[in-house]
C-alpha positions, 0 to 999 in steps of 0.5 A: 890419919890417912894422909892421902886419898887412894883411888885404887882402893875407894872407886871400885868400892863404891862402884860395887856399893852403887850396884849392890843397891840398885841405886841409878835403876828407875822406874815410872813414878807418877808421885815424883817429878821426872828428869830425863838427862841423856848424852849422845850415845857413842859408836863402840870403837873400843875405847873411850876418849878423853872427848867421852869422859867429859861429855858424860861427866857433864850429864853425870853431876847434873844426874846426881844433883838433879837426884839428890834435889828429889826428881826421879832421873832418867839416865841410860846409855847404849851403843850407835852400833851400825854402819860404815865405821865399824864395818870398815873397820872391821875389813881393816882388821880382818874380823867380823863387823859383829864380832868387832861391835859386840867386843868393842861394847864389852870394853867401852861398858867396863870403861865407862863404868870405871868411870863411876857414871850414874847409868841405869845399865838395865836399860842398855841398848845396842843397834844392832840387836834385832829387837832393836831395829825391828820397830825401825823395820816396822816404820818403815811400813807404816811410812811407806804406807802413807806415803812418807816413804818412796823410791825413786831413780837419782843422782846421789853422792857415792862414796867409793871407797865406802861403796855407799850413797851419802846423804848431802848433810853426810857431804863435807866439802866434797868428801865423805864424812866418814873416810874423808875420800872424794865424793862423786855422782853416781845415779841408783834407785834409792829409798827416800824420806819425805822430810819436806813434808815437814820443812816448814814445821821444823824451820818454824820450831827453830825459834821455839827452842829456847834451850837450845844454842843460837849456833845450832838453831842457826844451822838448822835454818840454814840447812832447811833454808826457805825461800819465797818466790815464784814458780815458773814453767817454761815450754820446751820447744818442740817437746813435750816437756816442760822445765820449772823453775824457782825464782826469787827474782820474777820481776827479771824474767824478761831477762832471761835469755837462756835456761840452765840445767844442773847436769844431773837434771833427769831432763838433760839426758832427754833433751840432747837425744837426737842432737848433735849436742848427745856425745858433748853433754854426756862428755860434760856430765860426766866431767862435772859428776868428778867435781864437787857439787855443793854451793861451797865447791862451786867456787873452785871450778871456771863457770862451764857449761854445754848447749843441749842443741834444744830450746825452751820458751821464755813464758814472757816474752815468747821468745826461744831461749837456748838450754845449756847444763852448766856447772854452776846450777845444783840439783839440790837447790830449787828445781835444779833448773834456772832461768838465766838472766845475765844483767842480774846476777853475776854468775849468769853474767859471767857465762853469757860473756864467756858463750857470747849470750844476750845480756838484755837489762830490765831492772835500771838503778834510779839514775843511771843507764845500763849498756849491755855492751859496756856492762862490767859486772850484774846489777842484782839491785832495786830499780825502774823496770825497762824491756819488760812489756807492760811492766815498763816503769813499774819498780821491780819490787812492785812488778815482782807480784804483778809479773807473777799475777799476770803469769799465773793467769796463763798458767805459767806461774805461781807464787811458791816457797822453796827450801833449800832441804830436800828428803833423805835418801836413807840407801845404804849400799852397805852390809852392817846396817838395818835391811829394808823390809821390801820385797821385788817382785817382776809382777807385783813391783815394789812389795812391802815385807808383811809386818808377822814377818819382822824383823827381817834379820841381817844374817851376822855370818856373812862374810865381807867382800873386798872393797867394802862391797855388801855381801848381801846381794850374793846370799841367795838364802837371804835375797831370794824370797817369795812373795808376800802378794801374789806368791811368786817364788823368784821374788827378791828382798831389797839388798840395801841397808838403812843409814845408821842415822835412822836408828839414832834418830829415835833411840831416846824413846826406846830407852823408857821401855827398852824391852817393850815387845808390843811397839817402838816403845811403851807409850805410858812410859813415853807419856812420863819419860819423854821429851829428854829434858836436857841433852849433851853432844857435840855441835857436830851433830846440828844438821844430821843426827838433832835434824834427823831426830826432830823430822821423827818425833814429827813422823810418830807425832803425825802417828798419834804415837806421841804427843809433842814434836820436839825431841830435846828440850834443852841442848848443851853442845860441850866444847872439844879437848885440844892439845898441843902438837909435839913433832920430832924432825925424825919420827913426825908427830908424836904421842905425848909419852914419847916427847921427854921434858928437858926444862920449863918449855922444851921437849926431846923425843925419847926414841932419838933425843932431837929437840921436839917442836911444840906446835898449836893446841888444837882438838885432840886427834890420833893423826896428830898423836895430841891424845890422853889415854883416859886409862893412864889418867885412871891408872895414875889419878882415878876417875874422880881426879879426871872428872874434877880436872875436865870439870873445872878447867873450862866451861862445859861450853867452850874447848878445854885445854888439857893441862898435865900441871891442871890434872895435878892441881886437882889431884892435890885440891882432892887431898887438900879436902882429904886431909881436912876433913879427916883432922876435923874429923878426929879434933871434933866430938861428934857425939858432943857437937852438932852441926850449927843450922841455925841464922848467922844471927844467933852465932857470937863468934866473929870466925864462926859467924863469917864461915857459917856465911860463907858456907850458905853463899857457897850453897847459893853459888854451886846451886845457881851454876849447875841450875842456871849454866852449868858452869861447873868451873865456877862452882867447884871454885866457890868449894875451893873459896869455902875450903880455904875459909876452913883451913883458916879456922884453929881446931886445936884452940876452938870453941864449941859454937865455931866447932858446930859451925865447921861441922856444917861447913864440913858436911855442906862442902861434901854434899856440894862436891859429890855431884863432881868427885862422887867415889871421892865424897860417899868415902869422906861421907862414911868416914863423918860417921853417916850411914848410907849413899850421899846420892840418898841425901838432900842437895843442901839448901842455904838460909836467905838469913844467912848470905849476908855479912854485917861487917863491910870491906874497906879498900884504902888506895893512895893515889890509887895505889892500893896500900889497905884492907880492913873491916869495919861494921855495915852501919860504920859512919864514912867519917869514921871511916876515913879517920881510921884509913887515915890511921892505917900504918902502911897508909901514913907510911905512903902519905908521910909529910904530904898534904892530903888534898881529897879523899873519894869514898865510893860505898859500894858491895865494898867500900873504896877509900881512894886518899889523894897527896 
């Protein structure tokens, strides 16, 4: 018998096997119901992490068991191949961004099918191939078409570093969230995508999501964050121009005592033009466009702002009402323009009491009287209008919609909703990205490129600038064209990219026809395959690439190319891999190779022998050098070990601690299994046995019967994990419970009828396991005598006759101490129950001359016999 399991030998056998056959290619088969499973595909940085293989092991065993229950499964994978990292990384490397993209693909595509993953490889798609990103080119006329699609002029968040706008979801705390450098205000012409047009479907369809995480459809709400008010217009004086602005609070606007813009505000630049107040604002335009414009940055800096040397009138009152830019107000919030009313809110409070502006009250709490002048703070509750005209002694909320009313029938207002989402700039200033396919023209304006012409190819010879700068805008033989309307030879193509957030936004849907040439995608194909039935990534995704995707299926839903609006049915979002940190006083953090184990907690580094410190676990990071290579694990364990280890330590939910002592315990349950069936195997007659299906009715020996039980709760058990939470570490410990039953049973002394019952237990337990070890199973499957895949096996189903036992446990405590176990008949009388605790040995010997004052039975799924002295 073979002593241990050898992956070297059995994974690259059935990888080849699996190819061979064909096995995880699919097609459409309207006979069969269908499921589709897909996890986020990666960037191609040229090496998977440890982060990867358990995502993709998670999608893998509900592939397999979906497989194995008879549905015809969808699993693709392919390449997010386009923008800045690869780019970037290529300047680091001093190679080409394609030359790094496509050798980085050929190494993750080995990688990963090392692993073993179930994918239909057939179907594999990368970005940045032009039949790919032709079809997102063709979108992108249609939406420009209809309107979905506009340039404009605007501030936008610059990266300089990576020498490209960013989208506010591609903004975290004020830094890129690719480089992680300071993001500052730059203003540019920029592509945009009317995704307001939809705001309030998706907002709406948020609570229709019921297979979704609660955190993430929290997210998106947020980020969409509607908000229901009035729209007010206010006249500046002696212009002609008018500032709108969205409040939530109308029943203030008697309050209001000057107006504040957002520097960046398009009016601002306007407005202090032949002013004293040019050289001032411009100076503090400037200042703030350095600063961090979120509503989380707001909170770093003093509350400044600068006059305009203009006026607007307040539509209430008619008064003149000064304007001021201010740091505090954001253009990507409203109209970027407010109505500053310093009784009620705190920070209109706090910049009235700093420039010496009118604090006037108009909403007074329910007894109490507010004095401007002695006034500590803002009053932001409800109350008795005062100072408000007609309105006097109305409560506000009343005089929310009456001020309203009354406004709009003077054309200075409206009721309104706002939403805190505003369209994607989609402008990439970069050169590895998908080229919009519009042509300048000094006659025609803005033309777009004639769909015959598509794709309109990234030339993948040009070489990088320094800096990251596009090489586009110096290639005359890509940026010089003729144009499409009326001819003119000195036309030019748009030079700026599309931001790889467009390409993952529909590449679900390029999957069920990957090779299609007539559209985007084969709708019959669509039609069977889509929506993905259950999605996996991280929750790091929740707002730009799931809000992305969702806006999409929205756009080609308003097509009429697709019939739903909801990309995912079902979202898992997995839990990161932490590590602990190891730093060396001399050599920093260190790679755990490089810190040598010197007793049971403690560590010195291998490159100077000095005591290492064992810091937090936390996410595993190649700054913080806390990283497994999955190569090393694969090299010393195989891929089955490392799928069962990331499998079983930890809900696929939550962050999963890497333990070396956890890899180690599963490589020695793997050869527990091993070993098992390979004695049962040579001790069983298969020729003469078969497997027992029978119900645990029909079986007489005690042993063979309480197996058979346990093997059909077993089934019940692993099956119930996967469907109903994919709670794999469960599950896999139900096999464990089911595999320490066996090894309790005496091959050497059993008779015929339990033999035929672990024969079942036996193949049961393989089929259970294939999903998580499946090179580890199909080898144990063959070695049983069976011909074939597991994969073309049925997923095992248990008899409802057979999950429960006619033998009940007894837990005796004395003086509730536990002193006993035993097992008596279901039916058993709690007399006799009693009697016989009373008779256990090790219970007389705790009791011994004591008097027994009571005895509480408590029948429950086992019986509790608690015996008091």
């Amino acid at each position: 018998m073979e002593e241990r399991y050898n992956p070297a030998d059995v994974e690259p056998k059935w990888q080849a096997f699996w190819k061979d056959r064909g096995l995880f290619k699919v097609t459409e088969d309207p006979s069969k119901e269908k499921y589709y499973l897909l996890e986020m595909f990666p960037y191609p940085s040229g090496k998977i992490h440890i982060g990867h293989v358990r995502n993709y092991t998670i999608g893998d065993v509900v592939v397999r068991y979906k497989r194995m229950q008879g549905y015809n499964v969808l699993h693709p994978m392919g390449w997010d191949a386009f923008g800045m990292p690869a780019e970037n990384a290529a300047i680091d490397n001093n190679t080409h961004p394609a030359a790094w993209t496509y050798d980085n693909i050929r190494a993750m595509r080995a990688q990963l099918k090392k692993m073993g993953f179930s994918y239909d490889w057939d179907r594999e798609i990368a970005t940045c191939r032009p039949e790919y990103y032709k079809w997102e080119q063709w979108l992108f006329l249609k939406m420009l078409e209809n309107g979905m699609a506009y340039r404009k002029e605007s501030f936008v968040n610059w990266c300089e570093k990576c020498q490209t706008v960013l989208a506010n979801e591609q903004v975290e705390q004020n830094k890129c969230w690719r480089c992680s450098q300071p993001v500052h205000q730059k203003k540019l012409w920029q592509w945009f995508f009317k995704i307001t047009d939809f705001a309030e479907d998706l907002l709406v369809h948020c609570d229709l999501l019921p297979g979704w995480p609660d955190k993430v459809t929290v997210m998106q709400k947020n980020w969409i964050g509607k908000s229901v008010g009035s729209e007010l217009k206010f006249q500046v004086a002696d212009m002609d121009e008018e500032i709108e602005v969205f409040t939530t609070r109308p029943d203030t606007i008697f309050g209001a005592t000057f107006m504040c813009l957002a520097p960046e505000h398009p009016l601002v630049e306007t407005l202090c033009q032949e002013t004293d107040q040019a050289a001032a604002v411009a100076d503090f335009v400037e200042k703030v466009a350095a600063q961090e414009r979120s509503l989380e940055g707001l909170e770093k800096y003093e509350k400044e702002g600068v006059f305009t040397g203009r006026f607007c009138i307040n539509p209430a009152t008619g008064e003149k009402i000064p304007i001021y830019t201010a740091n505090f107000v954001l253009m990507g919030y409203g109209t970027g323009a407010i109505m500053s009313v310093p009784c009620g809110d705190q920070r209109d409070f706090d910049f009235a009491r700093k420039y010496n502006l009118e604090i006037r009250v108009v909403v007074q709490p329910d007894g109490e009287t507010l004095d401007p002048d002695t006034m500590e703070a803002a009053y932001a509750g409800p109350g008795v209008m005062v100072n408000s005209g007609r309105f006097n002694g109305m409560d506000n909320d009343t005089a929310m919609e009456a001020i309203t009313d009354w406004l709009a029938a003077q054309g200075r207002g409206k009721k309104a909703v706002s939403f805190r989402l505003r369209d994607w700039g989609i402008s990439r200033q970069r050169y590895w990205g998908a080229p919009i396919p519009v042509i300048h023209c000094p006659d025609c304006g803005v033309v777009p490129v004639p769909e015959t012409d598509l794709p309109i190819t990234l030339p993948e010879d040009a070489n990088l600038l320094a800096k990251g700068g596009s090489p586009l805008p110096t290639l005359d033989y890509f940026k010089q064209t003729r144009c499409p309307a009326c001819g003119r030879e000195d036309a030019r193509r748009d030079t700026d990219t599309m931001d790889t957030f467009v390409e993952s936004s529909w590449y679900y849907l390029r999957y069920c026809s990957p090779r299609y040439e007539s559209g985007m995608f084969d709708p019959d194909a669509v039609k069977y395959w889509a929506p993905v039935d259950q999605y996996i990534g991280g929750v790091e995704h929740a707002v730009l690439h799931l809000l992305y995707s969702r806006y999409f299926m929205r756009v080609l839903h308003h097509f009429g190319m697709v019939d739903f609006k909801e990309p995912f049915t079902r979202l898992l979002t997995q839990g990161m891999v932490c590590k602990e940190t190891m730093t060396c006083p001399e050599h920093g953090y260190l790679f755990p190779e490089q810190a040598r184990k010197k007793g049971d907690d403690a560590f010195v580094c291998t490159r100077c022998g000095k005591d290492v410190e064992v810091g937090r676990v936390i996410k595993m990071s190649k700054s913080k050098k806390n990283v497994v290579d999955p190569n090393d694990l694969l090299e010393k364990y195989g891929a089955d070990v490392t799928r069962l280890f990331c499998l079983f330590a930890a809900p696929p939910e939550r962050d999963l601690e890497w333990s070396e002592d956890g890899v180690d315990g599963s490589h020695r349950f793997i050869n527990r299994v091993w070993r098992l069936v390979l004695e049962c195997m040579e001790k069983i007659d298969t020729q003469q046995v078969a497997p027992f299906s029978g119900p645990a009715g029909d079986l007489k020996n005690p042993a063979a019967k309480a197996l058979y039980i346990k093997t059909h709760q077993t089934i019940q058990k692993v099956t119930a994990d996967i469907d109903e939470s994919f709670h794999f570490n469960t599950a896999i410990a139900a096999v464990m419970e089911l595999v320490n039953a066996l090894y309790t049973i005496d091959l050497d002394t059993s008779d015929p009828e339990t033999n035929a019952v672990v024969l079942a237990a036996i193949n049961n337990m393989v089929l259970l396991l294939s999903p998580f070890v499946p090179h580890f199973c199909e080898e144990l499957f063959e070695k049983m005598g069976h011909k074939g895949s597991v994969l073309a096996q049925s997923w095992p189903k248990f008899r409802k006759d057979s999950l429960e036992t006619d033998e009940a446990l007894v837990v005796v405590q004395v003086n509730g101490k536990l002193r006993a176990k035993f097992s008596v008949a279901a039916d058993t009388s709690e007399a006799v129950i009693k009697e016989t605790a009373l008779a256990d040995e090790n219970v007389v010997r705790h009791i011994q001359d004591q008097p027994v004052k009571k005895i509480i039975l408590v029948n429950k799924k086992q019986i509790l016999v608690n015996i008091v002295v």
